[in-house]
N, CA, C and O atoms as a GROMACS GRO file, in nm:
protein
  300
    1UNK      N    1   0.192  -1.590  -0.160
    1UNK     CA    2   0.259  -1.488  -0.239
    1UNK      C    3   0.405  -1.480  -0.196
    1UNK      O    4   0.440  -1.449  -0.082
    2UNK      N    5   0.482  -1.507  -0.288
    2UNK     CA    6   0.572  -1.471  -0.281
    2UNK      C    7   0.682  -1.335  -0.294
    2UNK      O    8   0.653  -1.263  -0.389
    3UNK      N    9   0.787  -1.294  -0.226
    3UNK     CA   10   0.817  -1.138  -0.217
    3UNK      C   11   0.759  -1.053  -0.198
    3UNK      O   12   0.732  -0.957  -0.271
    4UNK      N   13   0.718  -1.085  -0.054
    4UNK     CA   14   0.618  -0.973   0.030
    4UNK      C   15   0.735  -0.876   0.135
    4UNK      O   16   0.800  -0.890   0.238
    5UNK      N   17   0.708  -0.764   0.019
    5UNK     CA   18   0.792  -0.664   0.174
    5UNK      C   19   0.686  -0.577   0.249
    5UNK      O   20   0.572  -0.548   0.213
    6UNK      N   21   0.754  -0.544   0.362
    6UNK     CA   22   0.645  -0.469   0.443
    6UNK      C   23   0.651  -0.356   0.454
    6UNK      O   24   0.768  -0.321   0.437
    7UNK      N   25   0.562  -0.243   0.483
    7UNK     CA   26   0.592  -0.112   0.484
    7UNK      C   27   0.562  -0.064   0.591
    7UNK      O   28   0.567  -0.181   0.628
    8UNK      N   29   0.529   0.001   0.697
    8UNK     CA   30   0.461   0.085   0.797
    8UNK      C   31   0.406   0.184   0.837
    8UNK      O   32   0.455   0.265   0.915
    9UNK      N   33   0.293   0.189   0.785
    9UNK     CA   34   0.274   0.363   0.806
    9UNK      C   35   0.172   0.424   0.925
    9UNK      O   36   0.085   0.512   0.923
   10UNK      N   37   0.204   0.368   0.991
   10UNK     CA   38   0.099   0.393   1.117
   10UNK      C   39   0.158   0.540   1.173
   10UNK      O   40   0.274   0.582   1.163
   11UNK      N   41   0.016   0.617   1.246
   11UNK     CA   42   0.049   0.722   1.263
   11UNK      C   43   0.081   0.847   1.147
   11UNK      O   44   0.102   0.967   1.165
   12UNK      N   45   0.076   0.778   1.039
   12UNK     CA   46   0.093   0.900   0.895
   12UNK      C   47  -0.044   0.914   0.853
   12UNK      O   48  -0.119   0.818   0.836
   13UNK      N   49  -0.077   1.041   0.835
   13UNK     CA   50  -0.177   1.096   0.756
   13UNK      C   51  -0.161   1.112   0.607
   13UNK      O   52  -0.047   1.123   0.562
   14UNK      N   53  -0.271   1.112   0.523
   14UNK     CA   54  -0.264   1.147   0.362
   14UNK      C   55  -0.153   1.274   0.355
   14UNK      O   56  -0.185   1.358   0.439
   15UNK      N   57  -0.071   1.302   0.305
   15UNK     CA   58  -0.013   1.217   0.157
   15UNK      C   59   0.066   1.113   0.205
   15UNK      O   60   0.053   1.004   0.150
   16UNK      N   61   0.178   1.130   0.334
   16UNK     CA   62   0.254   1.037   0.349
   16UNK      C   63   0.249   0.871   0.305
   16UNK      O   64   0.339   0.838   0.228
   17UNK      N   65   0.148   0.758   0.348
   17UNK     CA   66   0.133   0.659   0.364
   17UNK      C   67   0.136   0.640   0.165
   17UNK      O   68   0.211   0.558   0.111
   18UNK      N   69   0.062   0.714   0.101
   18UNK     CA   70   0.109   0.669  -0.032
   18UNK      C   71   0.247   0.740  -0.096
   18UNK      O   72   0.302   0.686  -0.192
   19UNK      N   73   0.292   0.850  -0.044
   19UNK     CA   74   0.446   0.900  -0.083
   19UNK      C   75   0.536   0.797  -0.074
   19UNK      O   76   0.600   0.755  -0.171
   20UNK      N   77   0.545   0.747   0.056
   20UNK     CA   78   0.597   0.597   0.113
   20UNK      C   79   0.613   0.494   0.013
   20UNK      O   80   0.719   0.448  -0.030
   21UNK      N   81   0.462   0.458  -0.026
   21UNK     CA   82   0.437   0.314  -0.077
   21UNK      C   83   0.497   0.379  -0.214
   21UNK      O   84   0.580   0.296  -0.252
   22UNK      N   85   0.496   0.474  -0.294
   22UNK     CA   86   0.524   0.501  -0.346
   22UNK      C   87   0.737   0.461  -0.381
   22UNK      O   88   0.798   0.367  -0.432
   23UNK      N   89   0.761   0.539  -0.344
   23UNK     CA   90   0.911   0.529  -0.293
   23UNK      C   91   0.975   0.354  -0.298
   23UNK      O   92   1.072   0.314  -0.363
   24UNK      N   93   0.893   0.279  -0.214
   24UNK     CA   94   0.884   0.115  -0.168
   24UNK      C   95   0.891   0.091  -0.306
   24UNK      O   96   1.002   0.049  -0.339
   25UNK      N   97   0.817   0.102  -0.392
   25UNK     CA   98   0.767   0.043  -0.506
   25UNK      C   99   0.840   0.052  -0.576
   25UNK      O  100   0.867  -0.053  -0.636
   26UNK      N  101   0.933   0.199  -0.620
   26UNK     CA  102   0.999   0.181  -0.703
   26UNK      C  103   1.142   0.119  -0.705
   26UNK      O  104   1.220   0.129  -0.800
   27UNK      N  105   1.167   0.050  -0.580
   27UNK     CA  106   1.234   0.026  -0.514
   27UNK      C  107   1.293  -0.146  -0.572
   27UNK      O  108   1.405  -0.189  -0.599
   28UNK      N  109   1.100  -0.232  -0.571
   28UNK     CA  110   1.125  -0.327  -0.595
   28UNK      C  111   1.065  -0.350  -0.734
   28UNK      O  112   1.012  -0.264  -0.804
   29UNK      N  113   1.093  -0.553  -0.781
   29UNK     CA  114   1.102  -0.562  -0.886
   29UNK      C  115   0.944  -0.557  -0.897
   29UNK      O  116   0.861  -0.522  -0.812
   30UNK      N  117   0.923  -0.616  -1.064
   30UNK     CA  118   0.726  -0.602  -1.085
   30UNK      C  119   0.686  -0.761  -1.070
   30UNK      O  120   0.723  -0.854  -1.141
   31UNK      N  121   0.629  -0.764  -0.996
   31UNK     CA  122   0.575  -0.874  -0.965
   31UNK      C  123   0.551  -0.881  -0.817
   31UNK      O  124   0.452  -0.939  -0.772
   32UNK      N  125   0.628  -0.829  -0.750
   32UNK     CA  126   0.659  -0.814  -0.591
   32UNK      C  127   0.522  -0.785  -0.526
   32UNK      O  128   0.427  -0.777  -0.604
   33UNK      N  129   0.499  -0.769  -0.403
   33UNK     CA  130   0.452  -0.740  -0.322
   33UNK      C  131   0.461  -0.660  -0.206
   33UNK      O  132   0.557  -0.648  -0.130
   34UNK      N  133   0.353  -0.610  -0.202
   34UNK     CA  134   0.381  -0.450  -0.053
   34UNK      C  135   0.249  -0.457  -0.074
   34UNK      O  136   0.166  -0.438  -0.163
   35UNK      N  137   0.262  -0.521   0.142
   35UNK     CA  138   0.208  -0.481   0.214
   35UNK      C  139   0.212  -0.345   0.304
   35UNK      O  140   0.323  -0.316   0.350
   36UNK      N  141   0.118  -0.271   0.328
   36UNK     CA  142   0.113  -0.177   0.391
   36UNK      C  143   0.007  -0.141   0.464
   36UNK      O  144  -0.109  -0.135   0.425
   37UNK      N  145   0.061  -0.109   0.604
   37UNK     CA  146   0.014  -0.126   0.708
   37UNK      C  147  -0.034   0.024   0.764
   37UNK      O  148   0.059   0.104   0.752
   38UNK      N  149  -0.183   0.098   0.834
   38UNK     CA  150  -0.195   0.231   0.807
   38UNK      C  151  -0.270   0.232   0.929
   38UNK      O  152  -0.309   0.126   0.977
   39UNK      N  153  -0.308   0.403   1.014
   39UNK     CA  154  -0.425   0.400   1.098
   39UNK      C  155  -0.480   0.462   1.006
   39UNK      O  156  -0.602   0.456   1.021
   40UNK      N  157  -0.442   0.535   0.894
   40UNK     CA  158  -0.563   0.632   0.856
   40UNK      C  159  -0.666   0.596   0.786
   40UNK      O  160  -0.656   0.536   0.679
   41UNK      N  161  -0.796   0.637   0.852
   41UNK     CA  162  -0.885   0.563   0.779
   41UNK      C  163  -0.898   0.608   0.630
   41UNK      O  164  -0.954   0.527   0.557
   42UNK      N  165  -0.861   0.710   0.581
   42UNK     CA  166  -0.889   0.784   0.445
   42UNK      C  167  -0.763   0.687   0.333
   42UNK      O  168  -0.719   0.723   0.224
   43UNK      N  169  -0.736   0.574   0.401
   43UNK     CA  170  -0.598   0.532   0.281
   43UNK      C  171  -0.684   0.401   0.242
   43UNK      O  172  -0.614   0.330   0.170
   44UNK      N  173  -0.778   0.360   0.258
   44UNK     CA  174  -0.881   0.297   0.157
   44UNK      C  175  -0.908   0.382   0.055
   44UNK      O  176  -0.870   0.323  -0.046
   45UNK      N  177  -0.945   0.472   0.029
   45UNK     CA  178  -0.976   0.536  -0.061
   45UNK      C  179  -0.882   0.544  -0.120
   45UNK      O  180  -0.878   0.487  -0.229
   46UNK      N  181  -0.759   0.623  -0.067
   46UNK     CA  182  -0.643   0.644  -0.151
   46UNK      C  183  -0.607   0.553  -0.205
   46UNK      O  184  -0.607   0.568  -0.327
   47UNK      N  185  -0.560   0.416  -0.155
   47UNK     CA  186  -0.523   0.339  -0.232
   47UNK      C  187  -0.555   0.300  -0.328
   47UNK      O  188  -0.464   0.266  -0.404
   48UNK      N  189  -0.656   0.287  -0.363
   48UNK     CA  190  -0.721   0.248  -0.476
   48UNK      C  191  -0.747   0.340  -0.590
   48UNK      O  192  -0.774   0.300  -0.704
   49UNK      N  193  -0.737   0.488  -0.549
   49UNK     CA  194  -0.705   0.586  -0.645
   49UNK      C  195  -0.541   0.571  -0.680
   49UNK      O  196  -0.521   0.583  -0.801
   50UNK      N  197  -0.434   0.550  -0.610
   50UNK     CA  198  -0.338   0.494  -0.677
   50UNK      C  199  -0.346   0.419  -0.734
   50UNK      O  200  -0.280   0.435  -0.836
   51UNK      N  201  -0.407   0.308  -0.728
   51UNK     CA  202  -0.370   0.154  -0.796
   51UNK      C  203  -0.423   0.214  -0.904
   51UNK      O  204  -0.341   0.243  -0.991
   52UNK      N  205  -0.546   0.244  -0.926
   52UNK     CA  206  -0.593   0.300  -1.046
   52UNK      C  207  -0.477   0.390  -1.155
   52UNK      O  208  -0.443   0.375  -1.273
   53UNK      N  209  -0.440   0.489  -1.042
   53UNK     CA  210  -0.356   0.587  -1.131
   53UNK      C  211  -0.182   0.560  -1.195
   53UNK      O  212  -0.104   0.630  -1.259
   54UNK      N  213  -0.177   0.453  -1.151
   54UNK     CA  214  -0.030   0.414  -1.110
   54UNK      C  215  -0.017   0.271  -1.231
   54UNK      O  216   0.081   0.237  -1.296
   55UNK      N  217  -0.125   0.223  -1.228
   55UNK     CA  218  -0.116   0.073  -1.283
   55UNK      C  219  -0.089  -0.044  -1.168
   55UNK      O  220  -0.129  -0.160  -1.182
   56UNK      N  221  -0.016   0.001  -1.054
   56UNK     CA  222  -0.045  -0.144  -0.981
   56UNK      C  223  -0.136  -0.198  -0.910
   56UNK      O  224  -0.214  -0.130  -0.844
   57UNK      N  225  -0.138  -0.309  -0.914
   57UNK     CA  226  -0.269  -0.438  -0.904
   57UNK      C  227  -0.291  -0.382  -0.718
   57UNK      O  228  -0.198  -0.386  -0.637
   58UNK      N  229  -0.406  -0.342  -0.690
   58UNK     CA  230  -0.460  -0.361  -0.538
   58UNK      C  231  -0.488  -0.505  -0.563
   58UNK      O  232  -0.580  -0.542  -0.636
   59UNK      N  233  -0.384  -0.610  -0.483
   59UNK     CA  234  -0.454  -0.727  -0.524
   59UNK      C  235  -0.550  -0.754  -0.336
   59UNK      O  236  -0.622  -0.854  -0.335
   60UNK      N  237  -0.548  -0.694  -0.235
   60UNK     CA  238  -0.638  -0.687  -0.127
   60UNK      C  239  -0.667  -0.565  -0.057
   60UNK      O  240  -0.586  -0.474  -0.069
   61UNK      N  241  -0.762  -0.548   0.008
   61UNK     CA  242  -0.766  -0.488   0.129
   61UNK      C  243  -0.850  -0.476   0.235
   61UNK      O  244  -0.970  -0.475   0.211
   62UNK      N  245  -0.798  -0.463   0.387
   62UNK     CA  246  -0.900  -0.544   0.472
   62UNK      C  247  -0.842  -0.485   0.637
   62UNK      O  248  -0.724  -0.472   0.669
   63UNK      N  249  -0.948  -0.461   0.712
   63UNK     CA  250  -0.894  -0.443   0.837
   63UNK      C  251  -0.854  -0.524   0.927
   63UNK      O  252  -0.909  -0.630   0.954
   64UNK      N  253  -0.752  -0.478   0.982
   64UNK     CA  254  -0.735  -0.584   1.130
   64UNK      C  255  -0.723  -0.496   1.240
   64UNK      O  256  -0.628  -0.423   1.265
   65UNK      N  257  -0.873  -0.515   1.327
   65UNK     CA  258  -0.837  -0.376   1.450
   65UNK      C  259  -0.825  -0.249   1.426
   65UNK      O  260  -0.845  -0.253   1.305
   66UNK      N  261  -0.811  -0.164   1.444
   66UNK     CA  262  -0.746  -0.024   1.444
   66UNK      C  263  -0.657  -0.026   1.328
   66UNK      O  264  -0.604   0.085   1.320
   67UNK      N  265  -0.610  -0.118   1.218
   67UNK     CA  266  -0.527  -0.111   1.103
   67UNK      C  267  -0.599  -0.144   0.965
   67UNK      O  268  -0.665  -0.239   0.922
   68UNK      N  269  -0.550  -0.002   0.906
   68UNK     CA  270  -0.592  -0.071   0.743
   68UNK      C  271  -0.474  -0.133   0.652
   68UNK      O  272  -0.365  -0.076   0.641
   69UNK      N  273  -0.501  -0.241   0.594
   69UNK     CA  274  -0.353  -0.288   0.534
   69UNK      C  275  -0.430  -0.341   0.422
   69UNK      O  276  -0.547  -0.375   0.405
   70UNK      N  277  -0.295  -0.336   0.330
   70UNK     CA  278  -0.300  -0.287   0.152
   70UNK      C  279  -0.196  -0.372   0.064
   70UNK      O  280  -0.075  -0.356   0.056
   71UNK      N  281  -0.244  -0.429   0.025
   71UNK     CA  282  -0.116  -0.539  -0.070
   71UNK      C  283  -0.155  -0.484  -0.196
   71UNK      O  284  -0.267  -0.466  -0.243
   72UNK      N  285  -0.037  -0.460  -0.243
   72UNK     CA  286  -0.028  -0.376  -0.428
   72UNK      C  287   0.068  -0.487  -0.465
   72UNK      O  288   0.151  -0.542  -0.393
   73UNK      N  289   0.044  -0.504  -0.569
   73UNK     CA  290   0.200  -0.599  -0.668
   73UNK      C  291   0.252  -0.482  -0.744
   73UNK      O  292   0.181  -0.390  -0.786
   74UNK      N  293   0.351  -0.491  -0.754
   74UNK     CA  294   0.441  -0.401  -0.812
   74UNK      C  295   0.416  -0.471  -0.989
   74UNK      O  296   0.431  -0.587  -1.026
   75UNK      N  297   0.358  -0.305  -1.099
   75UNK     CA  298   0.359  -0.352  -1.227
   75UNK      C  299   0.476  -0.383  -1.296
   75UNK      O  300   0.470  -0.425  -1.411
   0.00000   0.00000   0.00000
């Protein structure tokens, strides 16, 4: 994938980590990519109630360790 930016949200609780990705997004072009990087475990859920609500593609999501991380393409 090409035009992967990164985001960070470790240490943020709900709402922050999607206010963030939020913000990121509109930031870049549609097609892009954002990754985002989280401890909270409740931003699986969220995310995917964004992607839903928002239109952009959850195109993964998956743990590594103590991190949940989230790739959306920008619509």
């Amino acid at each position: 994938m090409d035009n992967i930016k990164e985001l960070d949200t470790r240490g943020l609780n709900c709402p922050l980590p999607i206010l963030k990705t939020k913000k990121a997004l509109a930031d870049m072009a549609s097609g892009d990519v954002l990754r985002v990087v989280s401890t909270d475990p409740g931003s699986t859920r969220d995310f995917q109630a964004f992607a839903r609500q928002t239109g952009n593609e959850l195109v993964e999501q998956k743990n590594e360790g103590d991190l949940f991380v989230h790739l959306l393409r920008r619509r």
